[in-house]
C-alpha positions, 0 to 999 in steps of 0.5 A: 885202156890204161888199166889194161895196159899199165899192168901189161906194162908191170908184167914187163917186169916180170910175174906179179900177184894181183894186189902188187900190181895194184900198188906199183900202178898208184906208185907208177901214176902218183896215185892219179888212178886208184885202183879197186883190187876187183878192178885189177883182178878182173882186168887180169882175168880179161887178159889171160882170156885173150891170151895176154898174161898166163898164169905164172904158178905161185909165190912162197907165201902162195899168191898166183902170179901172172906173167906177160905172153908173147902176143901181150908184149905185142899188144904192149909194144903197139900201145906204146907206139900208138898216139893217145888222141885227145877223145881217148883221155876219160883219164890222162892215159898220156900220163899214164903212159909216160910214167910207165915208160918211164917205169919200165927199165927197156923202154925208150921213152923218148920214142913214145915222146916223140911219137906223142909230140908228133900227133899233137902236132897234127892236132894243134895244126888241124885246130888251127884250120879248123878255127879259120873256118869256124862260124860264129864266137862258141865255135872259136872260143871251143876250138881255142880251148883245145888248141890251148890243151895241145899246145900246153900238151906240147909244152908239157912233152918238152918238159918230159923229155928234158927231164928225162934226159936230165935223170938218163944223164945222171944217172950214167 
Protein backbone atom coordinates (compact mmCIF):
# COMPACT_ATOMS: atom_id res chain seq x y z
CA UNK A 1 0.00 0.00 0.00
CA UNK A 2 2.08 3.03 -1.30
CA UNK A 3 -0.66 5.67 -0.23
CA UNK A 4 -0.57 4.01 2.91
CA UNK A 5 2.75 4.53 3.54
CA UNK A 6 3.96 7.62 1.56
CA UNK A 7 1.84 9.65 3.98
CA UNK A 8 3.52 7.47 6.87
CA UNK A 9 6.44 8.51 5.44
CA UNK A 10 5.37 12.48 5.06
CA UNK A 11 4.14 12.64 8.84
CA UNK A 12 7.70 11.38 9.54
CA UNK A 13 8.28 14.80 8.98
CA UNK A 14 6.33 16.13 11.18
CA UNK A 15 2.11 17.18 11.32
CA UNK A 16 0.41 17.72 8.20
CA UNK A 17 -3.19 18.63 6.99
CA UNK A 18 -4.65 16.61 4.39
CA UNK A 19 -4.38 18.62 1.26
CA UNK A 20 -0.50 19.02 2.05
CA UNK A 21 -0.14 15.74 2.18
CA UNK A 22 -1.67 15.30 -0.90
CA UNK A 23 0.59 17.87 -2.83
CA UNK A 24 4.43 16.80 -1.32
CA UNK A 25 3.29 12.89 -2.16
CA UNK A 26 2.93 14.14 -6.30
CA UNK A 27 6.13 16.16 -5.59
CA UNK A 28 7.90 13.35 -3.91
CA UNK A 29 6.83 10.93 -6.79
CA UNK A 30 7.32 13.36 -10.00
CA UNK A 31 3.55 13.12 -9.90
CA UNK A 32 3.60 9.46 -11.01
CA UNK A 33 0.78 8.84 -8.62
CA UNK A 34 -1.85 11.44 -8.56
CA UNK A 35 -3.93 11.79 -5.71
CA UNK A 36 -7.63 12.40 -5.29
CA UNK A 37 -7.80 14.73 -2.10
CA UNK A 38 -10.89 11.93 -0.95
CA UNK A 39 -8.01 9.31 -1.39
CA UNK A 40 -5.77 11.06 1.10
CA UNK A 41 -8.52 11.90 3.45
CA UNK A 42 -9.91 8.48 3.45
CA UNK A 43 -6.44 6.83 3.95
CA UNK A 44 -5.87 9.10 7.05
CA UNK A 45 -8.93 8.26 8.48
CA UNK A 46 -7.93 4.31 7.91
CA UNK A 47 -4.62 4.98 9.76
CA UNK A 48 -5.99 6.93 12.65
CA UNK A 49 -8.52 3.87 13.11
CA UNK A 50 -5.35 1.46 13.38
CA UNK A 51 -3.68 3.72 15.34
CA UNK A 52 -1.09 4.84 13.08
CA UNK A 53 -1.67 8.67 13.00
CA UNK A 54 -3.62 10.65 15.59
CA UNK A 55 -4.81 13.86 15.14
CA UNK A 56 -2.35 16.76 15.94
CA UNK A 57 -4.82 19.86 16.68
CA UNK A 58 -5.02 22.17 14.14
CA UNK A 59 -3.20 24.74 12.07
CA UNK A 60 -3.47 28.87 12.21
CA UNK A 61 -5.76 29.07 9.56
CA UNK A 62 -7.56 25.88 11.37
CA UNK A 63 -6.85 22.82 9.07
CA UNK A 64 -6.64 19.43 11.26
CA UNK A 65 -3.29 17.93 11.59
CA UNK A 66 -2.32 14.67 11.91
CA UNK A 67 0.81 13.12 13.18
CA UNK A 68 2.67 9.67 13.00
CA UNK A 69 2.29 7.58 16.57
CA UNK A 70 4.39 5.30 17.56
CA UNK A 71 3.34 2.06 16.27
CA UNK A 72 3.07 4.21 12.78
CA UNK A 73 6.68 4.63 12.74
CA UNK A 74 6.88 0.92 13.19
CA UNK A 75 4.83 0.00 10.55
CA UNK A 76 6.99 2.67 8.48
CA UNK A 77 10.36 1.36 9.59
CA UNK A 78 8.94 -2.58 8.48
CA UNK A 79 7.87 -1.28 5.12
CA UNK A 80 11.05 0.44 4.41
CA UNK A 81 12.82 -2.76 5.34
CA UNK A 82 10.66 -5.24 3.53
CA UNK A 83 11.49 -5.80 -0.31
CA UNK A 84 8.83 -4.83 -2.54
CA UNK A 85 7.99 -8.26 -4.74
CA UNK A 86 7.40 -7.95 -8.23
CA UNK A 87 3.50 -9.10 -7.76
CA UNK A 88 3.03 -6.01 -5.47
CA UNK A 89 3.89 -3.39 -8.04
CA UNK A 90 -0.09 -2.43 -9.39
CA UNK A 91 2.15 0.93 -9.40
CA UNK A 92 6.05 1.13 -8.73
CA UNK A 93 5.84 0.95 -5.24
CA UNK A 94 9.80 0.57 -5.66
CA UNK A 95 9.76 4.04 -7.03
CA UNK A 96 7.88 5.29 -4.81
CA UNK A 97 9.65 3.92 -2.04
CA UNK A 98 12.90 5.13 -3.03
CA UNK A 99 11.65 8.81 -3.55
CA UNK A 100 10.51 8.90 -0.47
CA UNK A 101 13.49 7.52 1.49
CA UNK A 102 15.10 9.54 -0.57
CA UNK A 103 12.65 12.50 0.93
CA UNK A 104 12.84 11.97 4.09
CA UNK A 105 15.95 13.42 5.77
CA UNK A 106 16.78 10.26 8.34
CA UNK A 107 16.43 7.48 6.26
CA UNK A 108 19.24 5.63 5.04
CA UNK A 109 18.49 5.13 1.58
CA UNK A 110 21.23 3.10 0.81
CA UNK A 111 19.83 0.41 3.22
CA UNK A 112 16.39 0.30 1.48
CA UNK A 113 18.80 -0.04 -1.64
CA UNK A 114 20.28 -2.75 -0.82
CA UNK A 115 17.71 -4.47 0.75
CA UNK A 116 15.61 -3.91 -2.71
CA UNK A 117 18.82 -5.27 -4.54
CA UNK A 118 19.17 -8.42 -2.70
CA UNK A 119 15.54 -9.56 -3.42
CA UNK A 120 15.91 -8.80 -6.87
CA UNK A 121 18.79 -10.79 -6.86
CA UNK A 122 17.16 -13.99 -5.58
CA UNK A 123 14.25 -13.27 -8.02
CA UNK A 124 16.57 -12.85 -11.18
CA UNK A 125 18.38 -16.33 -9.80
CA UNK A 126 14.96 -18.22 -9.30
CA UNK A 127 13.90 -17.14 -13.04
CA UNK A 128 16.95 -18.40 -14.32
CA UNK A 129 16.30 -21.92 -12.72
CA UNK A 130 12.96 -21.62 -13.68
CA UNK A 131 13.76 -20.92 -17.61
CA UNK A 132 16.27 -24.26 -17.45
CA UNK A 133 12.98 -26.17 -16.51
CA UNK A 134 10.46 -24.27 -18.49
CA UNK A 135 8.70 -26.57 -21.50
CA UNK A 136 8.03 -24.98 -24.59
CA UNK A 137 8.72 -21.33 -26.17
CA UNK A 138 5.58 -19.11 -24.23
CA UNK A 139 7.03 -20.22 -21.50
CA UNK A 140 10.70 -19.10 -21.85
CA UNK A 141 9.81 -15.84 -23.83
CA UNK A 142 7.58 -14.90 -20.27
CA UNK A 143 10.11 -15.87 -17.91
CA UNK A 144 12.62 -13.76 -20.21
CA UNK A 145 10.41 -11.03 -20.00
CA UNK A 146 10.81 -10.91 -16.05
CA UNK A 147 14.29 -11.87 -15.92
CA UNK A 148 14.80 -8.41 -18.37
CA UNK A 149 12.41 -6.41 -15.60
CA UNK A 150 14.92 -7.56 -12.60
CA UNK A 151 17.80 -7.21 -14.48
CA UNK A 152 16.84 -3.50 -15.78
CA UNK A 153 15.45 -3.43 -12.10
CA UNK A 154 19.01 -4.18 -10.93
CA UNK A 155 20.64 -1.86 -13.09
CA UNK A 156 18.23 1.03 -12.22
CA UNK A 157 19.39 0.30 -8.13
CA UNK A 158 22.77 0.71 -9.14
CA UNK A 159 21.95 4.04 -10.80
CA UNK A 160 20.06 4.94 -7.60
CA UNK A 161 22.72 4.53 -5.37
CA UNK A 162 25.21 6.29 -7.41
CA UNK A 163 23.22 9.01 -7.72
CA UNK A 164 22.62 9.33 -4.15
CA UNK A 165 25.71 9.29 -3.09
CA UNK A 166 26.85 11.51 -5.63
CA UNK A 167 23.98 14.31 -4.25
CA UNK A 168 24.90 12.74 -0.09
CA UNK A 169 28.72 13.82 -1.25
CA UNK A 170 27.85 17.36 -2.62
CA UNK A 171 25.97 18.01 -0.38
CA UNK A 172 28.53 17.47 2.82
Amino acid sequence: MSIRHGILALLRGGPRYGYQLRVEFEASTAATWPLNIGQVYTTLSRLERDGLVTPAGADEQGRALYAITETGRVELERWFATPVAQSDRPRDELAIKIAMAVAGADVDVGAVIHTQRTATMRTLQALTRAKRAADGLAQRLVLDGLIFKAEAEQRWLDHCEAVSKASKEKNT
